[in-house]
Steps between C-alpha positions, in 0.01 A plus 500: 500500500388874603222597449570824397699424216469663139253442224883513296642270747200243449561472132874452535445241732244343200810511328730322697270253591393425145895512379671207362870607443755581742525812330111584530511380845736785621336788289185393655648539880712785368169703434341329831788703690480839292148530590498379821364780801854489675417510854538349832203283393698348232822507562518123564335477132688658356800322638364195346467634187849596488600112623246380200687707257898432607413151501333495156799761347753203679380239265422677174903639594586074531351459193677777324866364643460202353378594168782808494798411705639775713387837431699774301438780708614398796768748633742447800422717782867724586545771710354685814185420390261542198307776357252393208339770220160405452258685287307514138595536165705834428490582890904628496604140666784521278600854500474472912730201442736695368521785689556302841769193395727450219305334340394624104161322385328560205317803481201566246174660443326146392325345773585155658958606410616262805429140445732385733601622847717727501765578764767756629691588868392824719791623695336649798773635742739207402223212560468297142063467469381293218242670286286293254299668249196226438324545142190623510196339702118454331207399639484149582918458522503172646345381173738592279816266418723733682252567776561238815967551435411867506298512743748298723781750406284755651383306809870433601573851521517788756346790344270560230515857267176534329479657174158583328330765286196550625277418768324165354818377458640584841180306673552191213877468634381496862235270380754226365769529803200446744342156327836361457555567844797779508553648791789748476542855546437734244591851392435700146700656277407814421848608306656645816866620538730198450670584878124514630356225374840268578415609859147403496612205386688420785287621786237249370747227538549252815866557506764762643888558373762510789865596444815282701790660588840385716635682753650851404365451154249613269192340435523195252312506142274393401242506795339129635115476379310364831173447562342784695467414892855293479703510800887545552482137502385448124731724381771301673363154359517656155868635523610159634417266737821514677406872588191324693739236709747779591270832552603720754313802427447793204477828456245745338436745333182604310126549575469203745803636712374714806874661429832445278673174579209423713664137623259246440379121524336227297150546545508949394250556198682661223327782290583567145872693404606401852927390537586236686855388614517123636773415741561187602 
């Protein structure tokens, strides 16, 4: 152990040590890591920790399976990719639901409205994104009945909004993602402009939309949602793989072209809004 660790550390380890449920055995770790010195030190502590505490959360998750069956939250993962609402009680997850997707949740002033996830489409630029709206978090999630399905939901995703009212609650959310190990990037909401916040939703994401068009036509919709730094090749895989056998050479046009109908090979980096026409 370091020897500069906590008097608070000290006690939680007291904890742990003198824990006899599963349960008790990851709070006790779980306050090990919150007031662990984070340094260079102890980063191979803490790295333990975290081991210690996925292992633990495995079994008490075994456990649960059998007892429950499969899990009632569990929601299919469809589109682009995923963008999760996370925040507390009466945070505007719901109205931010509904002003970016179809979707219409239930909207109240009574705290704790969504008990299940909710879900709806964004239509950014014609690229479907999933958006789940996840009810509201509390201290010690994982705990709850709903806590480790949720929690996956959120894991599995691609972006994280964060919704809060107030500062305590903004550090208590940060505090939950980081000791169930959620590592995802994150923006706020802070009621922007529909258009503007759509935008920073995408330019947070890993991925880029690029149009396909045939020769003396116009570019084909909807656009192809890639991963950013995808080549002319991946964008040939995913329009068929008989494009791959018989490539010739494209065409393009866009930010990645160094001019209009630059003509181009399998291995050019394509940049987000660039058209490409495949010949073959």
């Amino acid at each position: 152990m370091p020897t500069n660790v906590t008097h608070e550390y000290k006690e939680a380890e007291k904890k742990y040590l003198n824990s006899r449920t599963i349960q008790e055995k990851i709070e006790g770790l779980q306050d090990m890591l919150k007031n662990l010195n984070k340094h260079k030190g102890t980063e191979k502590l803490e790295k333990q920790l975290k081991q210690k505490i996925s292992k633990l959360k495995l079994q008490l998750e075994e456990r649960s399976k059998k007892k429950k069956g499969s899990s009632k939250y569990s929601i299919k993962k469809e589109g682009a990719a995923r963008i999760v609402i996370v925040g507390t009680t009466n945070s505007g997850k719901s109205t931010l639901l509904s002003r970016i997707t179809n979707a219409k949740p239930e909207i109240a002033d009574y705290e704790f409205t969504t008990k299940m996830p909710e879900q709806g489409v964004m239509d950014y630029k014609g690229v479907k994104l999933q958006v789940v709206e996840i009810p509201a978090l509390t201290k010690n999630f994982y705990f709850k009945e709903e806590g480790p399905p949720l929690l996956s939901i959120i894991r599995d995703s691609d972006l994280i909004i964060l919704t809060f009212r107030n500062e305590d609650e903004r550090k208590m959310l940060f505090e939950e993602l980081y000791l169930n190990d959620i590592n995802l990037p994150i923006i706020y909401y802070n009621n922007e402009n529909v258009e503007k916040l759509k935008e920073l939703i995408w330019n947070n994401l890993d991925i880029i939309h690029v149009f396909t068009k045939m020769p003396g036509k116009k570019p084909s919709y909807p656009p192809i949602a890639l991963k950013k730094g995808s080549l002319i090749k991946d964008l040939t895989e995913f329009v068929h793989k008989d494009f791959l056998k018989n490539f010739k050479y494209a065409r393009i046009w866009g930010k990645s072209a160094k001019h209009d109908g630059q003509k181009i090979g399998l291995n050019h980096k394509l940049e987000d809004g660039d058209i490409v026409e495949l010949h073959e």
